[in-house]
C-alpha positions as CSV (number, residue, x, y, z in Angstrom):
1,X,-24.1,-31.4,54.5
2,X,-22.0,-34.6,53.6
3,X,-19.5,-35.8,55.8
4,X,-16.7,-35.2,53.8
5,X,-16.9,-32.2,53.2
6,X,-17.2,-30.9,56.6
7,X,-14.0,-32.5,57.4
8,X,-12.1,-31.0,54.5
9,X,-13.7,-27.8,55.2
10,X,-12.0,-28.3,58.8
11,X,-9.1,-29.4,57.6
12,X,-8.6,-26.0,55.3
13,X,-9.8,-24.2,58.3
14,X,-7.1,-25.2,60.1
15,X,-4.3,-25.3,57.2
16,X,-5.2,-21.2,56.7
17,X,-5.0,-20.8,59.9
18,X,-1.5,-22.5,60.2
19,X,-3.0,-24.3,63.6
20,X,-2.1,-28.1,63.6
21,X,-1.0,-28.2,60.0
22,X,-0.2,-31.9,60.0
23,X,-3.7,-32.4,61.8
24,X,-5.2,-30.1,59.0
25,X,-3.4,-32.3,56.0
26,X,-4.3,-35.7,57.9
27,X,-8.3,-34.2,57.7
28,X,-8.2,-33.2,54.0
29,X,-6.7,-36.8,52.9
30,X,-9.2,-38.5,55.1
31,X,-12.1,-36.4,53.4
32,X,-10.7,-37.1,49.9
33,X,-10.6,-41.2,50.8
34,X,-14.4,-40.5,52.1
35,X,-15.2,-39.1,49.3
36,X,-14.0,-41.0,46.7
37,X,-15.7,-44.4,48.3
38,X,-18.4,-43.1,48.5
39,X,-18.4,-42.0,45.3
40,X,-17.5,-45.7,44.1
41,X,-20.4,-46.5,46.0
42,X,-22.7,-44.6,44.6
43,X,-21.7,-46.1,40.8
44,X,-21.9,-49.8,42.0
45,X,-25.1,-48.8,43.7
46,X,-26.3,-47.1,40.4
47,X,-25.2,-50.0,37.9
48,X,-26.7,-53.0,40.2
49,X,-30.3,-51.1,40.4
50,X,-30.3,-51.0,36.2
51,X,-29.5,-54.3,36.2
């Protein structure tokens, strides 16, 4: 299971849940940053090996 999506699965966990809400939405945005990097990542990985 990929990093990032454990820690938004956390964070909505927690947000649900109502415990540490600002915890919870500090987890979620850190997932999304994860995931979108390493998204990026994986394009410039992608377009280098073609090349």
């Amino acid at each position: 299971m990929p990093t990032w999506l454990i820690i938004l699965l956390v964070g909505v966990v927690l947000l649900v849940f109502g415990v540490a809400v600002e915890a919870a939405q500090f987890l979620i945005w850190i997932a999304i940053i994860v995931l979108v990097v390493s998204l990026i990542l994986g394009l410039v990985g992608r377009g280098k090996s073609k090349v």
